[in-house]
Each structure stands twice: as C-alpha cells, then as structure tokens.
C-alpha positions as CSV (number, residue, x, y, z in Angstrom):
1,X,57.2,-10.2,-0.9
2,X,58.4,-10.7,2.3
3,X,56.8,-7.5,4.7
4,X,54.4,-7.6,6.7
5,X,52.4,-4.5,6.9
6,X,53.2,-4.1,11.0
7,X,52.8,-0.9,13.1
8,X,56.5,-0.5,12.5
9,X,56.4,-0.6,8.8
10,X,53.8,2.3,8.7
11,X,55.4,4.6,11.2
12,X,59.6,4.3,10.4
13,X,59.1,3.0,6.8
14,X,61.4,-0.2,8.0
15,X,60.6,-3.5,7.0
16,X,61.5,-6.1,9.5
17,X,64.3,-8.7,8.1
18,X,66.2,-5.6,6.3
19,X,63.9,-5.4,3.2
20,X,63.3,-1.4,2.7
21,X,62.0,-1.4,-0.4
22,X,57.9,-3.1,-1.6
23,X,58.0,-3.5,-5.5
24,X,60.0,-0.2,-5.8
25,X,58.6,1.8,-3.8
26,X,59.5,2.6,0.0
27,X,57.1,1.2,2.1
28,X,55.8,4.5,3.6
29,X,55.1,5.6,0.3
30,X,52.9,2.7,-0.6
31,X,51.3,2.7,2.7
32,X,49.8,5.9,1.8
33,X,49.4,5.0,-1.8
34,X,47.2,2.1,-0.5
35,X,45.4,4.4,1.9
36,X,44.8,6.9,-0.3
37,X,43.2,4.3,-3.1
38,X,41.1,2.8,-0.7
39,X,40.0,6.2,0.4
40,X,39.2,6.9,-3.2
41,X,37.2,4.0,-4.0
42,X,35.0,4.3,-0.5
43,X,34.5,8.5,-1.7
44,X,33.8,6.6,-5.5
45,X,31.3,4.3,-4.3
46,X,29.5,6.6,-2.0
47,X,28.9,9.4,-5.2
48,X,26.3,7.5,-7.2
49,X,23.8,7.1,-3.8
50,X,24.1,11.0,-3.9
51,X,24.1,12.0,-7.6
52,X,21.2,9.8,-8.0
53,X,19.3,11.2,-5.4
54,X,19.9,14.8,-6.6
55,X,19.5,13.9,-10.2
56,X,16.1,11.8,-9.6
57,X,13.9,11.5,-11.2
58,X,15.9,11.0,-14.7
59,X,13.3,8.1,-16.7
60,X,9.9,7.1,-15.9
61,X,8.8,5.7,-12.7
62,X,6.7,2.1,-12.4
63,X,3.9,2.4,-9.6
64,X,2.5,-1.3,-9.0
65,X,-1.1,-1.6,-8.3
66,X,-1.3,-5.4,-6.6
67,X,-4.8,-5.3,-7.7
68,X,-6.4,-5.0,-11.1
69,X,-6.9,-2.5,-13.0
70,X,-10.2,-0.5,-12.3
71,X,-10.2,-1.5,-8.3
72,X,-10.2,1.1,-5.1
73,X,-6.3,0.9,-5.1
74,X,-5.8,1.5,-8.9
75,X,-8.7,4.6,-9.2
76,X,-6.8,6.5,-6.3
77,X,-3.3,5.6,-7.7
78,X,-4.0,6.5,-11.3
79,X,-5.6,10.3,-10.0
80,X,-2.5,11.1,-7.5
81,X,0.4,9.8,-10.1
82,X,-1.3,11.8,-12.7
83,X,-0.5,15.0,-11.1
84,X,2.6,13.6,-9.3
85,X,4.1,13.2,-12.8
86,X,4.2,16.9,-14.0
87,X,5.7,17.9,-10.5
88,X,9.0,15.5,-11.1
89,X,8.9,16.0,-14.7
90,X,8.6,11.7,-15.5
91,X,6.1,10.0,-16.2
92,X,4.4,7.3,-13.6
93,X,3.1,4.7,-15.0
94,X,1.0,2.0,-13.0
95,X,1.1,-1.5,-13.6
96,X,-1.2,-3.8,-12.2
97,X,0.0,-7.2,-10.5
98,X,-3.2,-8.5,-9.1
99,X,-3.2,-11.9,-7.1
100,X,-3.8,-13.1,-3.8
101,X,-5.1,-10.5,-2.0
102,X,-2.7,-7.9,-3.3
103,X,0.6,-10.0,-2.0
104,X,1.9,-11.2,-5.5
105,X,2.2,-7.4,-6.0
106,X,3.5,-6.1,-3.0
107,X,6.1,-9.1,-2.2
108,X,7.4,-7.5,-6.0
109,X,8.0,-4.3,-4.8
110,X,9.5,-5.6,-1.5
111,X,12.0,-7.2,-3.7
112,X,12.8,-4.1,-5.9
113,X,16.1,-2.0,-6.0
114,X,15.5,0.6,-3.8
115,X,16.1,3.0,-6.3
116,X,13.1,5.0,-6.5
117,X,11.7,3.7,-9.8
118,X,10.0,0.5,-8.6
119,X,7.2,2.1,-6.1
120,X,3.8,0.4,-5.0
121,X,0.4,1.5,-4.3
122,X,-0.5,0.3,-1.3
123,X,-3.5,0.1,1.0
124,X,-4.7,-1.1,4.3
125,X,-5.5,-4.6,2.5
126,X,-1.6,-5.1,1.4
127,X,-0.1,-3.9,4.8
128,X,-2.4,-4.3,7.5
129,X,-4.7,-7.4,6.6
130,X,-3.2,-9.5,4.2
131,X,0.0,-10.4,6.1
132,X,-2.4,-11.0,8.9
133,X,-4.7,-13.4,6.8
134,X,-2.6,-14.6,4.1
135,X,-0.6,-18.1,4.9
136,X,3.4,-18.1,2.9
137,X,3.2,-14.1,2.7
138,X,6.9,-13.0,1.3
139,X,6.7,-9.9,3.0
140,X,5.6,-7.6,5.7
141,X,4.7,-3.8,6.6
142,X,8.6,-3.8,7.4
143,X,9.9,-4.1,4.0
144,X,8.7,-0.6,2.2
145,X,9.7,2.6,3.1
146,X,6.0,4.7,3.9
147,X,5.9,8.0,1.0
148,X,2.8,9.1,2.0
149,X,-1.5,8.3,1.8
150,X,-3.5,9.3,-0.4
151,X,-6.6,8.5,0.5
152,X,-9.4,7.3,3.3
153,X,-12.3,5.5,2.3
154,X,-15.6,3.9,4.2
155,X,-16.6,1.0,3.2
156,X,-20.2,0.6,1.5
157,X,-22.3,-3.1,1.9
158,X,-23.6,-3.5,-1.8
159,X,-25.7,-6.4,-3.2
160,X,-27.2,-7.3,-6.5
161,X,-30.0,-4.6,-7.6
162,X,-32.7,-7.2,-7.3
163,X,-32.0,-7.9,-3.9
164,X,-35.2,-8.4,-1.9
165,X,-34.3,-6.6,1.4
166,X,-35.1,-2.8,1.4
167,X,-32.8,-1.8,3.9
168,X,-30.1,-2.8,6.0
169,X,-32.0,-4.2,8.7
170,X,-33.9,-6.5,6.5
171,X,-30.7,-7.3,4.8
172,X,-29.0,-8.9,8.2
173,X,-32.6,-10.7,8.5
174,X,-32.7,-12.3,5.1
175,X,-28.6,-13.7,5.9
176,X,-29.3,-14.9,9.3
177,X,-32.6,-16.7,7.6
178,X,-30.2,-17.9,4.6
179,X,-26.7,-18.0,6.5
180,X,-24.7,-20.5,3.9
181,X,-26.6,-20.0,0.6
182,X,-25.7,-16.1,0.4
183,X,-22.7,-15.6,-2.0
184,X,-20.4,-13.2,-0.8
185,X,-17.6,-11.8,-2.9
186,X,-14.5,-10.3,-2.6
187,X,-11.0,-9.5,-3.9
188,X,-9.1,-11.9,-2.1
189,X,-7.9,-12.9,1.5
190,X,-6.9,-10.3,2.7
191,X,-7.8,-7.3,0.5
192,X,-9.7,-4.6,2.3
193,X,-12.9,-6.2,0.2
194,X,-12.2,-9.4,2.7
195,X,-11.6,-7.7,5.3
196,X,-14.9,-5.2,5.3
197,X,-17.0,-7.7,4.8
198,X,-15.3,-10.3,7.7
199,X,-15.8,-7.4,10.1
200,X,-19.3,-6.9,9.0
201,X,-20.2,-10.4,9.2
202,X,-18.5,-11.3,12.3
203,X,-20.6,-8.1,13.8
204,X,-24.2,-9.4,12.7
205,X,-23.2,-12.9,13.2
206,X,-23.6,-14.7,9.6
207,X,-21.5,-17.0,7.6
208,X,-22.2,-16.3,4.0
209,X,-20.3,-18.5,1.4
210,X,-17.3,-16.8,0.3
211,X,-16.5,-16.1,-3.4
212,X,-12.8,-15.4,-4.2
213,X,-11.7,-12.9,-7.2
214,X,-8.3,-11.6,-8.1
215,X,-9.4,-8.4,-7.3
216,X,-12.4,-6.8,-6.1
217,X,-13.4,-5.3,-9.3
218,X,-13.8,-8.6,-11.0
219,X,-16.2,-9.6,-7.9
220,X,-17.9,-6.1,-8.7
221,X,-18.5,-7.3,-12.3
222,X,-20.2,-10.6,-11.3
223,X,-21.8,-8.8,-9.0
224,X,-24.0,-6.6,-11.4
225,X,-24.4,-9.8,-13.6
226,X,-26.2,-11.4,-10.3
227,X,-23.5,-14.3,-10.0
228,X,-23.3,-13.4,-6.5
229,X,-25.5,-11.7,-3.8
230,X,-23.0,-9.2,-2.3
231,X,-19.7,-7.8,-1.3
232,X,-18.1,-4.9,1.1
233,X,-15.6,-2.4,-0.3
234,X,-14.4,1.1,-0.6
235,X,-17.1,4.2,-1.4
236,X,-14.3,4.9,-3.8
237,X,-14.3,1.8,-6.2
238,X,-18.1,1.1,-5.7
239,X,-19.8,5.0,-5.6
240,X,-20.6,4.9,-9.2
241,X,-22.3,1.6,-9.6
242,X,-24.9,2.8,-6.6
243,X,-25.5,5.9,-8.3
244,X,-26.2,4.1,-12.1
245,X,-28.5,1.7,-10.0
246,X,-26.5,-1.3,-11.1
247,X,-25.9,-2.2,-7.4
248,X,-27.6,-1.9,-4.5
249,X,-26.1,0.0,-1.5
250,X,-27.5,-0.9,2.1
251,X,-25.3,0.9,4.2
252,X,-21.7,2.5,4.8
253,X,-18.9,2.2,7.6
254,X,-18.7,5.9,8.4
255,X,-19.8,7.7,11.2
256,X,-22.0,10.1,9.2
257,X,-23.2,9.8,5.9
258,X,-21.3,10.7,2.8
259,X,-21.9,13.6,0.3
260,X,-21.3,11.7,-2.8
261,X,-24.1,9.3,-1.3
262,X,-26.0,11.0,0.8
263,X,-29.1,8.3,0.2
264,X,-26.9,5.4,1.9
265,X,-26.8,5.4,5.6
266,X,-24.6,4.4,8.2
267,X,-24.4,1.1,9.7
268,X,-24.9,2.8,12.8
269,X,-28.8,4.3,11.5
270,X,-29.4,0.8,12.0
271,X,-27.8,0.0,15.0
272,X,-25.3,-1.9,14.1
273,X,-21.5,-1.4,15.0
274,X,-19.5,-1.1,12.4
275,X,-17.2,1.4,11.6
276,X,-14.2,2.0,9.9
277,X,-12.1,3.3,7.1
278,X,-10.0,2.0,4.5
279,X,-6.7,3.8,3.9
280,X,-4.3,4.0,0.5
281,X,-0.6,4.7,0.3
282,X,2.7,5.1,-1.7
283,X,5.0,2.8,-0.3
284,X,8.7,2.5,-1.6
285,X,11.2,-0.4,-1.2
286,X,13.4,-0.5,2.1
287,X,16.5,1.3,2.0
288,X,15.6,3.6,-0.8
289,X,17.6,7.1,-0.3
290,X,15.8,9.5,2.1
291,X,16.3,12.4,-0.6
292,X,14.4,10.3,-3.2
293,X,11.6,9.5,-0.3
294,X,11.3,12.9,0.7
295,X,11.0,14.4,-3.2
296,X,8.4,11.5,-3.7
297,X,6.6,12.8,-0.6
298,X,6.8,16.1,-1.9
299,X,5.2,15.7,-5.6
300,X,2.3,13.9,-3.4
301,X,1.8,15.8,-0.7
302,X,1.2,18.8,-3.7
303,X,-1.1,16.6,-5.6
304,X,-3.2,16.1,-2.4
305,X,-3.2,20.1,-2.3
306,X,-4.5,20.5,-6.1
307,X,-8.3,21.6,-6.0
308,X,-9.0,18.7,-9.1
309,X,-7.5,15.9,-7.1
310,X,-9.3,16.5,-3.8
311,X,-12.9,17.0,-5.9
312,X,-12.4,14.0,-7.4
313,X,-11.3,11.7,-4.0
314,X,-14.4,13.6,-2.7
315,X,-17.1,12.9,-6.1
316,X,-16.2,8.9,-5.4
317,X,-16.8,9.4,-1.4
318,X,-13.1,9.4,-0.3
319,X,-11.5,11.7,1.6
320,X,-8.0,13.3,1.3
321,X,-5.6,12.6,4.4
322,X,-5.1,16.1,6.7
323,X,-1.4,17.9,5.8
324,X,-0.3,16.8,9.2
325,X,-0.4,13.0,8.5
326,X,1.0,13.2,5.0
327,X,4.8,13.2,6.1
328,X,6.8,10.0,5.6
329,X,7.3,9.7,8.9
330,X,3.1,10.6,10.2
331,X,2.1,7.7,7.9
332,X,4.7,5.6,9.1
333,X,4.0,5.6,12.7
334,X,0.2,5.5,11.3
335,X,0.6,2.6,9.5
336,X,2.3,1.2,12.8
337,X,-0.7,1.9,14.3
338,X,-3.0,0.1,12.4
339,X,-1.0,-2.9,12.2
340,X,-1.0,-3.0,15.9
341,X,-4.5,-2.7,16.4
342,X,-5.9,-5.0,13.5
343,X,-4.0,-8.0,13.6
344,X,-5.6,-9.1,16.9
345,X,-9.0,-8.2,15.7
346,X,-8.3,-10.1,12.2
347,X,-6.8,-12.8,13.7
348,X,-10.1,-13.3,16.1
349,X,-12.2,-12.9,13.3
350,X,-11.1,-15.0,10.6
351,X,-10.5,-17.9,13.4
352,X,-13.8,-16.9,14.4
353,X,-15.0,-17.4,10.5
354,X,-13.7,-20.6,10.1
C-alpha cells in the first residue's frame, strides 16, 4: 500500500504516484468508510455509560462500612440503606472493612469501578481526620464523589460505670491528678473516636494513655468490661450503653443538651469549650456517572424524609441533616469545608499530643 492518506487524497480521491485504487475500493470511498467506523465505535463506546446509568440499579449494591460492625458509621448506614433499598428496588448490603482508623476501607472504595455498585459509608473520621492523622494514607477527600449525609452526631465523654468522678468537673480533676495512668480508648487514629477525644483532651490539658481498637465498638466492649477508663464518641453508637447504665456519661459536645439524653450535660454546663459534631455520609468512587449519583442521592435524600428513619437518628441522639444540605453538591462544598478548617486544628493537636 503505497498512499498516503494526504489532504489531497480525501478531497479529489487521487492518490499521489498514480495509484487510484486502496484494496479495491477508491480512496474516497474508504475515507469515509474509515470515518464512518470510527464514528461508530466512538457512538458504541459511549452507549454503555448511558444505558447503565438509565438502567441502574440492575443487582445488589455493596455499601462499605470501614469500621466494624455495630459502630456509629455502621448503625446510621444500616438504618438509611434499609429504606434506600426499596426506593431503587436492589438490595444494599453493607460490608464492614474495619482497620486503621477507617482507611483500609475507604482507600477500597477509592479504588473501586466507578460504577455505582461499590459505595462507602463515610464519616468525618474517614474524610476529614484520618487523612489528616494517618501516616501512608492511599487516599484523600478528593477521590469519592459526595451522594449525600445522613447524619450529625455530638460526641458524648463516657467512662467505665464505676468511675469515681460524679461529674465532669471532677472527671477533668481526677485526669489532671492521674494524667498517664488513665486508659483512654478509641477506634483508631483518626476515627472520629480519636479525634473527639484529642480535642477534649487537648482543651482540659491531659495526656491519658491511648488504647487503640479497630473500631470504636470494640473499645466500647472493653470499656464496659472495665479494661479501660474511657473513650469520646458519637451519641449515636454510645446512647444505649448510658441509658442501660453500663457506661457512664459525663458530658456531651453539643450546644444544648440532647432529648434522647436529656440527664447528660454539655461540656459547656461545666465550663469547658468543647463543641462539635460528628457528621456521616454516602460517598461514591470518582468518576462515577452523574445520573447514577443523582438517583443515589435521590433514594437518600427520601429515606432522610421517612418519619421511621428520622425517629430512629433522633432515639440514638443524632440528628438528620436539613433538605438544603442533602444535595451532592451542598455536602460537597460541606465536606470542603470541614476539611479546611480541621486539618489545621488536627494537625496542632496531635503534634501538640505527642
């Protein structure tokens, strides 16, 4: 084959050096045959992206929890995908991947086909602290597409039942007398466990011994067996212990106290500054079709609507995020936010902690 595909072959059909004809056809022809094939196969390869998106859900869907099972993260995941599941018509079913804070998780997700099927459950401890605290992290805030929250949360300082302070007060008295032989637990540097309890600490000024646990449940358990002396998490994952008596509740992060434990106050009763809340989320891997985002956001945004869901966010002391910060793109310029304005304070801290 001797032509060369030149601006002269394509406009007169005329092959320089006399050859008219390219494998029996003339070369106009094939010009447009190739044209029209490679049309064809960029219209072919474009279809699936579309059919998919229109046809999704069509099998089950896999929501990681990077914490185990029974933890803040999992409770709010397994009561939103519940009802999420009869809106698309598939199930969701949650697997937890606890490890490292949440990371070993998350950095799954991050490396998931961005189909829709692979989706994580994610949480101010995944996206906002633990790439922040967490050395080797194989992802950041960057790699998921936001769906939507589903939950805040304060955080409530609980200790063993037989713990001798009465109140909160005495509690910051008996760690500054002790500062070193207090155990402190929690799920792992950087879940929001670790990170409650850093803040708390760095306000009151103590450095209780840390106690590490894939996950803050398991740190909950050896909590109530009086293993170790306290830990900080979410109203949502530690509610129900306070009100069996199995652990003892000193005081929360929220500005007023909450209806589902209306006998714990707030840090600030005591005088002491520390507030904040603990956010959840549906994040989905980056580049995942923005139909298949915005029907994901849709099934939660009308699970955070049903009457059953919000009561029972509200029994465990959460609260359900407003209707105008459930859109993907409200709770990704939120989670921008608090990525922005925690990683200095983290950072502070946890050098501070050291």
């Amino acid at each position: 084959m001797s032509c060369r595909m030149t601006h002269e072959f394509y406009s007169r059909g005329v092959c320089p050096g006399g050859n008219a004809e390219f494998l029996g056809e003339k070369p106009m022809n094939m010009a447009m045959k190739i044209l029209g094939l490679f049309a064809a196969a960029t219209i072919t390869h474009a279809a699936p992206t579309a059919v998919q998106a229109q046809d999704y859900p069509t099998r089950s869907i896999t929501v990681v929890v990077p914490f185990p099972a029974g933890g803040p993260s999992d409770v709010i995941a397994r009561i939103v995908t519940e009802h999420m599941s009869r809106t698309l018509g598939q199930t969701l079913v949650i697997e937890n991947v606890g490890g490292a804070g949440g990371t070993v998780g998350s950095a799954r997700v991050a490396a998931a086909a961005p189909d829709g099927y692979t989706l994580l459950a994610g949480s101010m401890g995944s996206h906002v602290a633990a790439p922040v605290l967490t050395p080797n992290i194989k992802y950041d805030s960057r790699d998921f597409v936001p769906i939507g929250p589903t939950a805040h949360s304060p955080a409530v300082i609980v200790a063993r039942k037989d713990f001798p302070a009465k109140d909160l007060r005495e509690f910051v008295a008996y760690l500054k007398a002790n500062d070193g032989a207090v155990k402190q637990a929690h799920g792992g540097i950087g879940a929001s466990s670790h990170m409650a309890c850093l803040l708390f600490t760095s306000e009151v000024g103590v450095k209780p011994t840390l106690v590490a646990y894939r996950g803050s449940v398991l740190g909950m358990n050896d909590l109530i067996g009086g293993h170790v002396d306290f830990l900080c998490e979410q109203s949502v994952s530690v509610s129900q212990q306070v009100k069996g008596g199995s652990v003892k509740a000193y005081g929360i992060s929220a500005t007023e106290r909450l209806a589902a434990l209306p006998d714990v106050p707030t840090a600030k009763e005591a005088g002491i500054d520390y507030q904040m809340s603990i956010w959840a989320g549906i994040f989905a891997p980056r580049g995942t079709p923005q139909p298949i985002v915005a029907k994901l956001s849709g099934a939660l945004d009308k699970a955070l609507d049903d009457a059953s869901v919000r009561k029972r966010i509200g029994d465990l002391g959460g609260s359900v995020p407003g209707k105008a910060e459930r859109s993907p793109s409200a709770f990704d310029a939120y989670v921008k936010a608090e990525v922005a304005r925690w990683a200095p304070i983290l950072k502070a801290v946890s050098e501070a902690a050291k």
